[in-house]
N, C-alpha and C positions, 0 to 999 in steps of 0.2 A: 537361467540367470543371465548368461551370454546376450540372447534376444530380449530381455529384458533392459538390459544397460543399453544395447544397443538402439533400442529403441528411446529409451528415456534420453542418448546423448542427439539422436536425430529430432527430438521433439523439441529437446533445449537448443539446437542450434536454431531448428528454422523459425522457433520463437523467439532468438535472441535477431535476426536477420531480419523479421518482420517486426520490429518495437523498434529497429533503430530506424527503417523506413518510414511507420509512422510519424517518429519524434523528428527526420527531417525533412517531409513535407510538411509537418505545423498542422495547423488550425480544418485545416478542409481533410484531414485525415484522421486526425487527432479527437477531435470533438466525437466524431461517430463512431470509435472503434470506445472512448469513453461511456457511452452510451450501449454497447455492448456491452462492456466489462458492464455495469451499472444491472442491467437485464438480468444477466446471465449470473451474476457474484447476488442478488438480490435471491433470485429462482434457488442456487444453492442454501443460502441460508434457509430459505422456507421451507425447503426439502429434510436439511437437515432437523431444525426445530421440529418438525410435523413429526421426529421420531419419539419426541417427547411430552406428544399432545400441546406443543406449543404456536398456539397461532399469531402468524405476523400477517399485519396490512401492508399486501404488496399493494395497491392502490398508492397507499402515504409516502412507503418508500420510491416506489417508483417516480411517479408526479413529483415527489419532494426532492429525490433526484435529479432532475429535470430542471427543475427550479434553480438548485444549487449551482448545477452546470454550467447552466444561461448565466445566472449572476455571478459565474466564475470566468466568463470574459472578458478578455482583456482589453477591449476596446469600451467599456463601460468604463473600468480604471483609467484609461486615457482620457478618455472625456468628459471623467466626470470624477477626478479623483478625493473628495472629499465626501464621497458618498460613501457607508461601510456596505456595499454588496453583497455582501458573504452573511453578515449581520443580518441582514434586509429579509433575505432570504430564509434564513434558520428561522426567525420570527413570524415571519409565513406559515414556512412550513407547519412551526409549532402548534399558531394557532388553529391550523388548520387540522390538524391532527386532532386537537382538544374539542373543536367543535363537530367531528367525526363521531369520536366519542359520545361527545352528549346528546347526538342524535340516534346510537346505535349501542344504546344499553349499556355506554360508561364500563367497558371493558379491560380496565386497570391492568392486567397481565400485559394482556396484546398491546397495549400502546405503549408500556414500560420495555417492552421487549422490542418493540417496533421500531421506537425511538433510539435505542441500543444499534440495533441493526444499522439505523440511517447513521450513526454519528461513526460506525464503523466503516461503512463504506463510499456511500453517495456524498459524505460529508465531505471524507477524506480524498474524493476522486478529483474534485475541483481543484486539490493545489497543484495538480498537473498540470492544468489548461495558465492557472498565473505564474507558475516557473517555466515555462515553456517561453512566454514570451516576457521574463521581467530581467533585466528593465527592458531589454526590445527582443525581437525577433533572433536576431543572431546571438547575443550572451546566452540567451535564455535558453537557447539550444545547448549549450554546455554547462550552465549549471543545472539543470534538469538529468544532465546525463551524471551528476556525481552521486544519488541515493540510489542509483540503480550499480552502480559500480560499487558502493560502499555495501548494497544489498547481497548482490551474488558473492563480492567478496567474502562477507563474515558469513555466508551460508557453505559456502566451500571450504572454507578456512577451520571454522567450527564442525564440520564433518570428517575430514581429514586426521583434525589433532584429537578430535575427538578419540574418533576408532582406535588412534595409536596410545596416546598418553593418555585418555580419558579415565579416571578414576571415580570421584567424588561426582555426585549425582546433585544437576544444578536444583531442577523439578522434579521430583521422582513422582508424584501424584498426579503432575498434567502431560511431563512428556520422559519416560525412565528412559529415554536412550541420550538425552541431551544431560554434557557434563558441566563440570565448570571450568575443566582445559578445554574443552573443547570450545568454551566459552571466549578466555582469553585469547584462543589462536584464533577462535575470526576477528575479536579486534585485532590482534597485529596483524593478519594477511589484510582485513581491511584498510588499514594504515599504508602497508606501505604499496597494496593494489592502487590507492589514492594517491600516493606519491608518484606512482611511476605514471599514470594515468598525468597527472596532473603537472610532472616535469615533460610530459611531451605537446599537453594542451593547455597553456599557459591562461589564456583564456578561459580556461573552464575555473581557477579557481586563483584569483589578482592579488594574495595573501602572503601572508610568510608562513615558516614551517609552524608557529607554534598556533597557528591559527588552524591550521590544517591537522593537526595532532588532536584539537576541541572537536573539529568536525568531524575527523575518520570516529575517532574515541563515541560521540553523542550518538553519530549515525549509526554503526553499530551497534549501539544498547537497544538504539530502536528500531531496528532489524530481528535483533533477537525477541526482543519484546513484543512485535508483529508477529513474529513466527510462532511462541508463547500463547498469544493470545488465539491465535487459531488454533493451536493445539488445546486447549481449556473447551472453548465450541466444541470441538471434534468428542472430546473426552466426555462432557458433558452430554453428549447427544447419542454416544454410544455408535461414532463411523471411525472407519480407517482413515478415510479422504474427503475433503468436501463436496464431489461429485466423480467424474470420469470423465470431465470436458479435453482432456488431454491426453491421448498414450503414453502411457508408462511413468504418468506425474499429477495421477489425480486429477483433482476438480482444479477452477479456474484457483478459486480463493486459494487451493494449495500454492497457489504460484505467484501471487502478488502483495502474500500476506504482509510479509518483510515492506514492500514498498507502502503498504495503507499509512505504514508510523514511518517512514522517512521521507517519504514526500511533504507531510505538513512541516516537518523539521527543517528537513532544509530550506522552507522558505523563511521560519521566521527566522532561523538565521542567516541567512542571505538578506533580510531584512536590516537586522541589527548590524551586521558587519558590511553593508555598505550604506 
């Protein structure tokens, strides 16, 4: 157990060490480690599906990935902002998938599963690359950093109160160890990780408190809801983990599930609140 923690807290530091390196050299580091996650979070799902005779088009996802990513730069929005890119893209993809299909025996499972997969991941990976730099280069470095602080928050927060106060069973059919104290207390350790975060980097969030209460409060639901959702995959597929790209923390998707639902979140409310 010892070597165990121990190693799960050496794999969470030098993971937390190299994500913030990435987020601040930007775009020439950022883009290809998305590209990774993309690959590798893609490979898992296919591995895990295949436990259930279920086959996904990595071609679609991948290439459609790719697509996504590209027309999730930021320098398209700069110069071209009346264009929906992201829109652009999905409709591509779509079609493209559809006309996959009609050429390869109209295989209805696989592309309904396929298309699940892509709006799961590859979808979700692009609001990295537009909060990263929206509105520019520097803000976008800290609000980028607030769904990942609201993430680890209500994951630690939620494990914690869980163990100790944890009673009442939130999902007992997709994940029996998560409660519904365990629940509330990652939103409040979310909350106020976000406060103290957020009274020391002023810049990361230009708001007042009850604006900030909307965003810990959302961004944790959709943390937990991330976490949720990989747990249901997992359960449905019959694995412990979604891979073993990690020591002592599972596959990659164990580990960014939380952020696939709060990265799109925070932008569009970053959107709406300025």
């Amino acid at each position: 157990m010892k070597e165990s923690l121990s190693t799960r807290v050496a794999s969470a530091l030098a993971g937390a060490f190299l994500l913030l390196f990435v987020l601040w050299v930007g775009l020439p580091l950022l883009f290809p480690t998305l590209l990774f996650v993309l690959f590798v979070g893609t490979w898992e799902m296919h591995e895990m599906l295949k436990r259930k005779a279920v086959e996904l088009n990595l071609f679609f996802l991948r290439a459609g990935g790719v697509v996504m990513l590209l027309f999730s730069l930021p320098q398209l929005y700069w110069h071209y902002p009346q264009v929906p890119w992201r829109e652009v893209a999905l409709g591509m993809v779509l079609l493209g998938a559809f006309s996959y299909e009609l050429l390869q025996g109209a295989n209805i499972p696989r592309f309904a599963f396929s298309l699940m997969a892509f709006l799961y991941l590859p979808w979700t990976l692009g609001y990295a690359l537009l909060l990263r730099y929206s509105p520019d280069g520097t803000s976008g470095l800290w609000t980028l950093t607030l769904p990942i602080v609201a993430s680890f928050a209500t994951d630690i927060g939620a494990y914690f109160v869980g163990r100790r106060f944890g009673r009442r069973k939130l999902a007992p059919e997709i994940s029996p160890g998560k409660t519904v104290e365990g629940s509330l207390g990652g939103m409040l350790v979310s909350f106020f990780a976000l406060l103290f975060y957020t009274s020391l980097v002023r810049q990361a969030f230009p708001f007042g408190i009850l604006e900030l209460i909307l965003f810990s409060l959302l961004l944790s639901l959709a943390a937990q809801l991330g976490d949720l959702t990989e747990s249901m995959f997992k359960r449905y597929c019959g694995v412990k983990d979604s891979g073993n790209f990690l020591p002592g923390h599972g596959g990659l998707l164990d580990r960014i599930d939380s952020l696939l639902f709060t990265l799109p979140l925070t932008y569009y409310l970053a959107v709406i609140f300025t």
